[in-house]
C-alpha positions in Angstrom: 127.1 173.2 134.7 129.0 174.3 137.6 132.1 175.2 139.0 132.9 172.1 141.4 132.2 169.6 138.2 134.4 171.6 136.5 137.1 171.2 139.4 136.4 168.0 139.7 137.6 167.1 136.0 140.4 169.4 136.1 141.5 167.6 139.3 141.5 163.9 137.9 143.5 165.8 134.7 146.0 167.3 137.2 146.2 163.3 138.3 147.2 162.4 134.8 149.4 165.3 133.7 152.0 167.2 135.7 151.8 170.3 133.7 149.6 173.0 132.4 149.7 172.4 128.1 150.3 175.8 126.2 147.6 175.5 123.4 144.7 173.0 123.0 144.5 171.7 119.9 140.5 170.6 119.1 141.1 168.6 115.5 137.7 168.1 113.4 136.5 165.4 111.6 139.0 163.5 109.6 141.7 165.8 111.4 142.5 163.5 114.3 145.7 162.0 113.2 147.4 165.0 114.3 147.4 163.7 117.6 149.3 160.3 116.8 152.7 163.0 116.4 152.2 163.9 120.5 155.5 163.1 122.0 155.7 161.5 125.4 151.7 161.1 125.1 149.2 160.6 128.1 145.9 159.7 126.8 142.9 160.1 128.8 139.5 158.6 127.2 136.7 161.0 127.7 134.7 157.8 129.0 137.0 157.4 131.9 136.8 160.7 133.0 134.6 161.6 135.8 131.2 163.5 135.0 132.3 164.2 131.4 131.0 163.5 128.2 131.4 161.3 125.5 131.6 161.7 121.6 129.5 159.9 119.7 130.3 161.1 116.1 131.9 159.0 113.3 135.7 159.7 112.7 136.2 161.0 116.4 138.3 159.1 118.7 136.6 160.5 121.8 140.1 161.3 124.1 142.6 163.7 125.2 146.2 163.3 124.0 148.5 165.5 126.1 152.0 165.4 125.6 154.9 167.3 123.9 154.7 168.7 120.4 156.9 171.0 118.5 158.3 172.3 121.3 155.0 173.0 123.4 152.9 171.4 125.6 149.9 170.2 124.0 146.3 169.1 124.7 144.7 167.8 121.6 141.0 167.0 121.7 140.9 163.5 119.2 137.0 164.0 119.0 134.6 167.1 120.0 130.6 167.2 121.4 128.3 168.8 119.2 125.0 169.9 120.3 122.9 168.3 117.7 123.9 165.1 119.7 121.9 166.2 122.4 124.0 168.4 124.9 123.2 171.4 126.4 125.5 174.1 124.4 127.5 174.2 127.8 128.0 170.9 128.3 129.4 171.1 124.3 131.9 173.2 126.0 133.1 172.2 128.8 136.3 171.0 127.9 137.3 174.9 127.0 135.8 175.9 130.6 137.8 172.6 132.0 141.5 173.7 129.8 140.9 177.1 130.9 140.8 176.5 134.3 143.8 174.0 134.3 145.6 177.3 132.9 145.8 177.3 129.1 146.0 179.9 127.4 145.6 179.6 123.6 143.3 177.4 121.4 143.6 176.3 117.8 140.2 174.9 117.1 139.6 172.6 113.5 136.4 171.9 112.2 135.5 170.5 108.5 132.5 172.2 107.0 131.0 173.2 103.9 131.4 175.7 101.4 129.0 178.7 100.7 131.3 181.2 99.2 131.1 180.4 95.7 134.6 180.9 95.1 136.1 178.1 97.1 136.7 174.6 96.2 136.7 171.2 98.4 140.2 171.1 100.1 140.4 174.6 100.6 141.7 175.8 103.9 139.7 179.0 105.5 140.7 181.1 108.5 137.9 182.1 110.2 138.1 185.6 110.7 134.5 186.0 112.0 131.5 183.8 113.0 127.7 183.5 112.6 125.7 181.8 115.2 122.3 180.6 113.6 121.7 178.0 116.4 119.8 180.4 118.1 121.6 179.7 121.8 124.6 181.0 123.4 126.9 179.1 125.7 127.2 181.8 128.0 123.2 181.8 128.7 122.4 180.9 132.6 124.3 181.6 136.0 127.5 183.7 134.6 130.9 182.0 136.1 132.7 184.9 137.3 136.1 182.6 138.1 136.0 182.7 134.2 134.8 186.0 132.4 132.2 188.7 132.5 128.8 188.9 132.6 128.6 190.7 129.0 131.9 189.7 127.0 132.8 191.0 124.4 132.8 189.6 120.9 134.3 192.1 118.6 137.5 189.9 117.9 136.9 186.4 118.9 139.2 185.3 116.5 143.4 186.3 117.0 144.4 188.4 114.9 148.8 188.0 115.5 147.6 184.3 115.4 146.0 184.8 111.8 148.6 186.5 110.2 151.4 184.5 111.9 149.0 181.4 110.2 149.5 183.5 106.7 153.2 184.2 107.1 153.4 180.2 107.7 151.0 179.8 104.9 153.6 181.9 102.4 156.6 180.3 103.3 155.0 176.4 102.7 152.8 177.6 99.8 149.7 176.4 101.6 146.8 179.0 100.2 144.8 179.9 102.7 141.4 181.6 102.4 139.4 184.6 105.2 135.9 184.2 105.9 133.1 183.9 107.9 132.2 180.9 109.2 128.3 180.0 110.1 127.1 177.6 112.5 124.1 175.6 111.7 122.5 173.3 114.4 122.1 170.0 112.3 122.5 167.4 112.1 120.5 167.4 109.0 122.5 169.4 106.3 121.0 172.9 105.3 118.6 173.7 102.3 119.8 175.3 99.1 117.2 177.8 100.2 119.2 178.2 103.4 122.1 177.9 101.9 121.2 180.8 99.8 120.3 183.2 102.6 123.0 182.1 104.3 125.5 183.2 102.1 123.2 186.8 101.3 123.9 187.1 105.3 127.5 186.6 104.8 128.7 183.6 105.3 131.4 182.0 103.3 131.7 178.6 105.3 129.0 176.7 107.5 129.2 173.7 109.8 127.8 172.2 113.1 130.8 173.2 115.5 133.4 175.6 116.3 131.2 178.8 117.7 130.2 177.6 121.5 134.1 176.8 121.8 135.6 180.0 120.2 132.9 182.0 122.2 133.8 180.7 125.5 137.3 180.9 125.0 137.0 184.3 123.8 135.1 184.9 126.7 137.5 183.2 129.6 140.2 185.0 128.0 142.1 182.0 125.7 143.7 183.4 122.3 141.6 182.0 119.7 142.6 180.3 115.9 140.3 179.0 113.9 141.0 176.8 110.7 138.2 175.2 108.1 138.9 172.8 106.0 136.2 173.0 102.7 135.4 169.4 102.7 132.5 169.7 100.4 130.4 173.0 98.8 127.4 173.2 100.7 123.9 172.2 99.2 122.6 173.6 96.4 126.1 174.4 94.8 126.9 171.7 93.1 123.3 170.2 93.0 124.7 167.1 94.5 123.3 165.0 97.5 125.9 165.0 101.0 127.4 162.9 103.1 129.9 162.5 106.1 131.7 160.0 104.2 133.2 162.7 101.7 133.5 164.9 104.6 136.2 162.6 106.1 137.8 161.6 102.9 137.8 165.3 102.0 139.7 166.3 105.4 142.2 163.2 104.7 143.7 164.4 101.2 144.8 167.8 102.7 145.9 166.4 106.2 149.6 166.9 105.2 149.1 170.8 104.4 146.6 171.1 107.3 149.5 169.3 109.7 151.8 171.9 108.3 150.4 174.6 109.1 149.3 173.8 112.4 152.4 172.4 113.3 154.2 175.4 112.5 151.9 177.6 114.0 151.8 175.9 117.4 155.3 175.8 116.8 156.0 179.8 116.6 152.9 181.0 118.6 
């Protein structure tokens, strides 16, 4: 990862859209209908876009949707890279180092994981408040790109906190409940252990999936306000002593897609 590649994408973006957006949007599994609501849309496949990468997960449409959208300028990622596909953690997030660099400013990243606090329930939506990284790698690990942030950044509040409680004030006033916690990130892309599951939550987790951390952490790091939203699609293993799968995952993340649209609507709305 470099600078020109990441000039080189922006570039061919800067072909496709005249403007800078004002938030990207990165919608999770079973979240990517979102996107179909873009007014005046310009989508850009991730295939067609020079030296980038392409998703290969179930459920993710694997393009850009920029447009208009409440008001706002939007870039909405239909689709994300995960590193248990194979990439390199930056590689996983080099569309945040690519959005940065066009100018954005603010991110609202999605993800649909499971649940390890005991006291949530499947369509439960979480703010993520704070994150555990048990991947064991870092995005920001190599040559440190000053054109984007510091050598050392600081983590302390990678997650906004006017962009949380303007996400609970919404959350009031359309009686969506929305739960605080700390979301973990597991490498997969086997699920977890019970026994994992257990130590998991004795660390302090409340939430775990495969996503989410190497994009909050470099946009934290390059400067982007940061908003992160779980959906509980399923309670992680162990809980319910019942086997997993991705196809409850999406079903799951397509019963509370009208609250979830709600919310982020309104808060990409207001931000």
């Amino acid at each position: 990862m470099d600078i020109k590649r990441i000039d080189t994408i922006v570039n061919y973006l800067k072909g496709k859209i005249s403007y800078t957006p004002d938030v990207l949007v990165i919608l999770g599994s079973g979240l990517g209908s979102m996107a179909e609501h873009v007014e005046n849309p310009t989508v850009v496949k991730y295939e067609d876009i020079p030296d980038f990468l392409v998703s290969t997960v179930e459920g993710h449409a694997g393009q850009f949707v920029f447009g208009d959208y409440k008001g706002k300028k939007v870039a909405m990622m239909q689709g994300r890279f995960h590193y248990y596909e194979g990439y390199t953690m930056k590689e996983v997030t080099l569309p945040v180092f690519v959005m940065r660099r066009l100018g954005v400013k603010h991110m609202i990243v999605t993800n649909a994981c499971g649940g390890v606090n005991l006291g949530f329930t499947p369509g439960d939506l979480m703010l993520i408040e704070d994150h555990l990284n048990f991947t064991g790698n870092n995005p920001l690990m190599g040559r440190n790109m000053e054109e984007f942030g510091p050598r050392f950044a600081d983590m302390s509040k990678v997650y906004n906190r006017d962009l949380m409680a303007l996400a609970e004030k919404i959350g009031k006033e359309e009686h969506i409940e929305l739960k605080r916690g700390v979301y973990a990130m597991y490498t997969g892309p086997s699920y977890e252990t019970p026994a994992e599951i257990r130590a998991y939550r004795t660390l302090g987790a409340d939430a775990i999936g495969m996503s989410t951390v190497p994009e909050a952490i470099v946009a934290n790091y390059s400067g982007m306000k940061v908003l992160g939203v779980s959906c509980i699609t399923n309670m992680a293993a162990g809980v319910l002593d019942q086997p997993l799968n991705h196809e409850e995952v999406i079903e799951v993340s397509a019963k509370v897609r009208g609250s979830f649209t709600t919310l982020i609507s309104r808060v990409i709305e207001e931000m």
